[in-house]
Structures are given as C-alpha cells and as structure tokens.
C-alpha positions in Angstrom: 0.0 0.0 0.0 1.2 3.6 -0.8 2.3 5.7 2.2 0.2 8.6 2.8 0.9 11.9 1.1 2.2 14.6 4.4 0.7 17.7 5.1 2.0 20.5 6.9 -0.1 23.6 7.5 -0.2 26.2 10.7 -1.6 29.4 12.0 -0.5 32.0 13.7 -1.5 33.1 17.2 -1.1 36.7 17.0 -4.7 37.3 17.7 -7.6 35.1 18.4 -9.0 32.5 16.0 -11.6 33.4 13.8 -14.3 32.2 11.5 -12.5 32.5 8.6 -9.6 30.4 9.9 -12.2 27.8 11.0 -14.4 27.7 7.9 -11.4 28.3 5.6 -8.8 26.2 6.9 -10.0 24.7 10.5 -13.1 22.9 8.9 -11.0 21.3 5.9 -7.7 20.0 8.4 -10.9 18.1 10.0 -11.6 16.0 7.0 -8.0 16.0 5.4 -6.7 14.1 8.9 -8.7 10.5 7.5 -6.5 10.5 4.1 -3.1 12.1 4.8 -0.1 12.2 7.1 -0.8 15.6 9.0 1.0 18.0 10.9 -0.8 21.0 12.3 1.6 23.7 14.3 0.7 26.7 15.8 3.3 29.3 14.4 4.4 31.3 17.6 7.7 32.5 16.1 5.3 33.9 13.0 4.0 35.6 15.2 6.6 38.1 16.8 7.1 39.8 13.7 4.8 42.2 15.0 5.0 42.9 18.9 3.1 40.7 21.0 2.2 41.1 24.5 4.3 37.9 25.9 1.6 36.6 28.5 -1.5 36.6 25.7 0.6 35.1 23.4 1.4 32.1 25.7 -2.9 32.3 26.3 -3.4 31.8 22.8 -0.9 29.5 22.0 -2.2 27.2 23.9 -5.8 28.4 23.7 -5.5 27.9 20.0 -4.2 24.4 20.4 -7.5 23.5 22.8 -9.8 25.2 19.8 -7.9 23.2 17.0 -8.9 19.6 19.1 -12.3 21.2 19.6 -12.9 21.7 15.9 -12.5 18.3 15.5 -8.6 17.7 14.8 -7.7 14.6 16.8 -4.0 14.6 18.1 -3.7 10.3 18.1 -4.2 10.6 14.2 -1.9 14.4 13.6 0.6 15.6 15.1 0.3 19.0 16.6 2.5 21.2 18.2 4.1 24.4 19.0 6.2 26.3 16.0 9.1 27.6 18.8 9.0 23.8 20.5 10.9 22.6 17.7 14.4 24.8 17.3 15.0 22.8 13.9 12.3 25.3 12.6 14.3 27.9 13.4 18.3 26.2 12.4 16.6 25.2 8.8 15.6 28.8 8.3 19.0 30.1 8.6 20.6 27.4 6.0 17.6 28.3 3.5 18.5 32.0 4.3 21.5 31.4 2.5 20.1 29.7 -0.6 17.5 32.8 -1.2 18.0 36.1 -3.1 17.1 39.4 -1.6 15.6 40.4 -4.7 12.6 37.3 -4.2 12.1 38.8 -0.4 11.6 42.4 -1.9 9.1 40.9 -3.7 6.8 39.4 -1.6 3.4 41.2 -1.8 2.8 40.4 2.3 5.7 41.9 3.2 5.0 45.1 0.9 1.4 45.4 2.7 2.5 44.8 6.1 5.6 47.4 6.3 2.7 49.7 4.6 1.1 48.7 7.7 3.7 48.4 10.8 6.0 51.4 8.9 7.6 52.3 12.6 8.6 48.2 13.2 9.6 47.1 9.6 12.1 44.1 11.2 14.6 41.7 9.4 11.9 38.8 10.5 9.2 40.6 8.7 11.1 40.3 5.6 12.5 36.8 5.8 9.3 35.4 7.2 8.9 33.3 4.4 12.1 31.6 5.0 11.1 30.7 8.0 7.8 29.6 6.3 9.4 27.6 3.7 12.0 25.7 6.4 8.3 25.2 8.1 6.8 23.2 5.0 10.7 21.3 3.7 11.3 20.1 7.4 8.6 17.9 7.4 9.3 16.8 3.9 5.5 18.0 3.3 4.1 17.1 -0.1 1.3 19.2 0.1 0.6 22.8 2.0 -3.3 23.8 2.5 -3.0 27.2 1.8 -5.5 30.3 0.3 -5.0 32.6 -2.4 -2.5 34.9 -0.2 -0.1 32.2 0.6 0.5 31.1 -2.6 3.4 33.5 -3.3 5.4 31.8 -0.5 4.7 28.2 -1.4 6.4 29.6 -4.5 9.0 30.8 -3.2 9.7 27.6 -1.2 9.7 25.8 -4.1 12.1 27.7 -5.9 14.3 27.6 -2.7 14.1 23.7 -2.5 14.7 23.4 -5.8 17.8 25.9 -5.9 19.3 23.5 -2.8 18.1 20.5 -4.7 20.1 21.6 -7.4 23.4 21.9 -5.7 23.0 18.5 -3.5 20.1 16.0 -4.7 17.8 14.4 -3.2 17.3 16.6 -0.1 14.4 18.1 -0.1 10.5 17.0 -1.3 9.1 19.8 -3.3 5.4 20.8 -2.0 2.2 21.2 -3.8 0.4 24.6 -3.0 -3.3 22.4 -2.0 -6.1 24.6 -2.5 -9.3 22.0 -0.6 -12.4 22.3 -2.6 -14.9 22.8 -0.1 -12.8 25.4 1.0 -15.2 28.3 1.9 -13.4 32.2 1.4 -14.9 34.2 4.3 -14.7 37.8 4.0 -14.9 40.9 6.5 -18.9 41.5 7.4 -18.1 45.3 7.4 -16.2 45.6 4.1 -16.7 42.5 2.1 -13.9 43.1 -0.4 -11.9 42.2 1.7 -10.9 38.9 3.6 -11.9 38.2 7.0 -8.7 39.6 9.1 -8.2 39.8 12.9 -6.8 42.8 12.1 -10.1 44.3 11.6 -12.3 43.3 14.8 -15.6 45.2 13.3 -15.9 42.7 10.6 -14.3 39.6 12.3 -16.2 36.6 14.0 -13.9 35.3 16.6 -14.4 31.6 17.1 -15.0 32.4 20.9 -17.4 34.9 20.7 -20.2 35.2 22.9 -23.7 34.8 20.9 -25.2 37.6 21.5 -21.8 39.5 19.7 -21.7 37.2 16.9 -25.4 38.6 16.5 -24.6 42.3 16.8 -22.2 41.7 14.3 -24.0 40.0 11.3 -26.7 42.4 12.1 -24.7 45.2 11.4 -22.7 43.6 8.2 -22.5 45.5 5.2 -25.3 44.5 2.3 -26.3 46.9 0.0 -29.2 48.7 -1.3 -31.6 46.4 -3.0 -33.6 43.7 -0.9 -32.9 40.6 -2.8 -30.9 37.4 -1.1 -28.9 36.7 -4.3 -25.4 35.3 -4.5 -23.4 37.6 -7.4 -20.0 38.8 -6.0 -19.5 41.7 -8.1 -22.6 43.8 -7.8 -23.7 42.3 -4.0 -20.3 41.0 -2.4 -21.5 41.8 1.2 -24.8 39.6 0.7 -22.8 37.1 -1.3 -20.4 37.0 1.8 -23.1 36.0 3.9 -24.7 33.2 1.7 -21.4 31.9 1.8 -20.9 32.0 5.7 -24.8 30.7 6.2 -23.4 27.7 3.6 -20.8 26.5 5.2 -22.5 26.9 8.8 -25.5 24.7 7.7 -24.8 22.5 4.7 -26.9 23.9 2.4 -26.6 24.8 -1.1 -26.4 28.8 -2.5 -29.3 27.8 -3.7 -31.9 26.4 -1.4 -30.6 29.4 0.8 -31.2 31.9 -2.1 -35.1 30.2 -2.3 -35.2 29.9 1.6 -34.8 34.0 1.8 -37.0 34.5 -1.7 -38.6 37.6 -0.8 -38.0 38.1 2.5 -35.6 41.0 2.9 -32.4 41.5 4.9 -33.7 42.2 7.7 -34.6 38.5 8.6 -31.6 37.0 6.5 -28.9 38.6 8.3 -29.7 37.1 12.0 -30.6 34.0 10.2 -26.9 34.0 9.0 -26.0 35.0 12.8 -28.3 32.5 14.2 -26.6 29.6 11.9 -23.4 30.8 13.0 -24.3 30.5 16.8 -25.5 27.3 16.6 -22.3 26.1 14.3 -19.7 27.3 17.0 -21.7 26.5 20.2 -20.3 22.8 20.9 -16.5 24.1 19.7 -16.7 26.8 22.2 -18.4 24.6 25.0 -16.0 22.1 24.2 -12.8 24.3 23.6 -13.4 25.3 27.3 -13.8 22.1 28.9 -10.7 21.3 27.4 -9.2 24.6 28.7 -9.2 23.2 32.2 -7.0 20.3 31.7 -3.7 21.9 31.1 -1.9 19.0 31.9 -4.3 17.4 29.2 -3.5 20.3 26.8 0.4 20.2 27.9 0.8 16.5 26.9 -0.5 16.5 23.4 1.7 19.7 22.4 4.4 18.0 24.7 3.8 14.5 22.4 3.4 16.4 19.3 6.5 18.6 19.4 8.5 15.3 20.4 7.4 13.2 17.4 7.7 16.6 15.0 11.5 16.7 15.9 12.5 13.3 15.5 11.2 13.7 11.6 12.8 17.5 12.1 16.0 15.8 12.8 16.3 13.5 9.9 16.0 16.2 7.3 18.4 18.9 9.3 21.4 15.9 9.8 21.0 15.6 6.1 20.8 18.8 5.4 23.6 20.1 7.7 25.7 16.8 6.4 25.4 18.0 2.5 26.6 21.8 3.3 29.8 20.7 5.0 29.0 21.2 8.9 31.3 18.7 11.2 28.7 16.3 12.7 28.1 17.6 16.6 28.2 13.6 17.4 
C-alpha cells in the first residue's frame, strides 16, 4: 500500500481565531486528517514579527491548540505542536536563508502590505518570514501545503528555494504542492466585504469564541447593499454574497436552497438567520474548547507529544541537510 501523502499547515497566534480560519482552513484539516499524514503547528515564532504582548501570546498558543482539538482535529491521528518547540524550525531557516535572493524577499506582496502597515517596526523577521515559512513546510518533507490565495506566493518561493538547494545537492528536499481543498469556503470581512476576513479588523471579524449575542450584533450590522434581494453575485452584491457563503458552510446547504429559503424576505430576517446559523455552528467548539481549557496537563501532553514526534522527523531532514553543506557532525 502507498504511504500517505504529508501535510504541513499552521496558523498563527497573533490574535484570536476566527471564522475564517475555521471555515477556511480549520473545517477542511478536519476532513483531510482520514486520508493524509498531518502536521498541524501553531506558528508562535510567526507571530513576533509584529509585537506581541508575551503573557496573551502564551494564552493563545495554547488556547489555540485547545480550539484546534475542539474543531475536531484529533492529536492520536496528527501531530500538533508548538512552532518555537521545535528549534529545527528555526536552524533550517538560517541554512535556507543562505540559498535565497534578496531580490525574491523584496518581492513578496505580504511583506510590501505589512511594512505599509507596521512602517515604525519594519524588522529583518518581517522580511524573511517566508524563510522561515518555507523551512516550516521542507522540514517535514510535506508534499502538500493547505494554503489560500494569499499564501501562494510563498509556497512559490519555497519551491524555488528547495529546488535551488536540490540543485546543488540532490535528493534533499520533497518539493510541495500549493493544496487549494475544494470545499474550502473564502470568508470575507462582514463590514467591508472586499476584503478577507482579518483579525486585524475586529468590526468585521467573528472570533471563534465569541459570545452569541456578539456574533449577533455583528452579522446584524454587516454590510449588504441597497436592493432587498438574497442573491449570491460577487461583483454587484459581495457583502450579501459573503453572507450566503458563511450561512453555507455553517448549515450544509446549497447557494441555492438558501437563495429560495430568503425569496422575498428582505435582509432584515436574512442577516440574524446567517448569525443564528453561525451560533448554533460554534456553540459545541466553544463549549467544548473550554472544557478542554481546564485540563492543562491534558493540553500540555498532546503539544508536549506532538513537538516530540515533530523533531524526531525534524531531525532526519536537518542531519541531512547540515551533512550535504559541510557542517562537522556535533556527534
């Protein structure tokens, strides 16, 4: 029997998790963990390219790692862990530093945006974060990387980087596959729909631990537009499109039984329908998520476990790695 393909994919805990990153990511790791090899990490060191207060990032590292298990992700089929648990993350990057140009780092369209952004704190990590990302994806020897439209540049980039090494000594390093899921559903911001749903922008975020009554506040005060009719068309309606989308995903139903569902019945009832779904969807995560927030020994074990079995495959690829580039062997 063929050996399952490996997947690596994380997310940052730099602010809470949202429903984007559940619907859009989360939702499909859930299904992808019966047919692949899976790691799922939370990236901590990601995160400190922007300044984090120390004690809430420890809170949601951790609190994200309860929220992935209540989503469904089970850590005796995946291994999950923390990013900064595994210091091979961080000795790969620097070897892959060395076998990328500048010129590819200038052009990364992330980093362009968030120096726009963070102009007064434009670090040497925010420009070589996608070394770090790509010595994320080649430690593992990951064949495929769940990513959206955003991330592609990087998986790129990481190609072209394991390729470049691959080229000077063979045989080192898998290439990934960018893997877009199909059911993958693209959540965008409730109070400007052009745009994708961001922690960034709490107005027009769902946080996956919001209380109901402000996940109901919210969709109640999303953007729409000025007609009256529930109909899915991107360009000329994105915010109403945005919600079909959302009400979708949360119940299972098609664009367009929900389209025929709101026939004629304005937006006034549609948008705390879409709220209501929502509630209902997150509910058990969030009862669950903090049942499981009250075992911390629980919680410490499986990222304890995970980052122990994500270093012994970490360690395989760096020996090999630091063998073929001429380092002395420590032992």
């Amino acid at each position: 029997m063929d050996a399952k393909k490996r997947i690596f994919s994380g997310i940052q805990p730099s602010g809470e998790l949202t429903l984007g990153s559940y619907m859009g990511a989360i939702k499909n790791w859930t299904a992808l963990q019966h047919e692949y090899d899976c790691l799922f990490c939370i990236v901590d060191m990601h995160a400190i390219t922007v300044r984090q207060n120390p004690a809430d990032l420890r809170r949601r590292s951790v609190a994200q790692l309860a929220q992935y298990i209540a989503c469904g992700l089970d850590p005796e089929k995946n291994i999950m862990f923390i990013q900064s648990h595994v210091p091979q993350h961080a000795e790969l990057s620097w070897v892959l530093g060395c076998f990328t140009q500048f010129g590819e780092l200038g052009r990364m369209t992330q980093f362009k945006d968030k120096s726009q952004k963070h102009a007064d704190n434009i670090t040497a990590g925010l420009f070589t974060y996608p070394v770090l990302m790509a010595a994320d994806i080649l430690l593992y020897q990951a064949d495929l990387v769940p990513v959206g439209a955003d991330q592609m540049q990087h998986v790129e980039l990481c190609r072209d980087i394991a390729n470049r090494f691959n080229y000077n000594f063979p045989d080192t390093f898998t290439i990934p596959e960018a893997f877009i899921p199909k059911m993958g559903a693209r959540v965008m911001s409730l109070g400007a729909p052009e745009n994708k749903m961001s922690k960034s922008e709490p107005d027009g975020c769902v946080f996956l631990m919001d209380k109901p009554e402000d996940i109901m506040r919210k969709f109640k005060r999303a953007v729409t537009d000025c007609e009256t009719a529930v109909r899915y068309d991107v360009e000329n309606k994105p915010g109403i499109s945005n919600l079909l989308t959302i009400y979708c995903a949360a119940t299972g139903k098609t664009i367009a039984d929900a389209e025929a569902e709101f026939a004629d019945q304005g937006y006034g009832i549609f948008k705390p329908a879409v709220g209501e779904a929502v509630v209902e969807l997150l509910r058990p995560i969030q009862e669950e998520a903090g049942r499981l927030m009250k075992d911390k020994a629980y919680l410490e074990q499986v990222y304890q476990d995970g980052a122990q079995k994500a270093q012994y495959l970490a360690n395989k690829t760096l020996r090999k790695v630091y063998k073929k580039v001429g380092f002395v062997p420590a032992k």
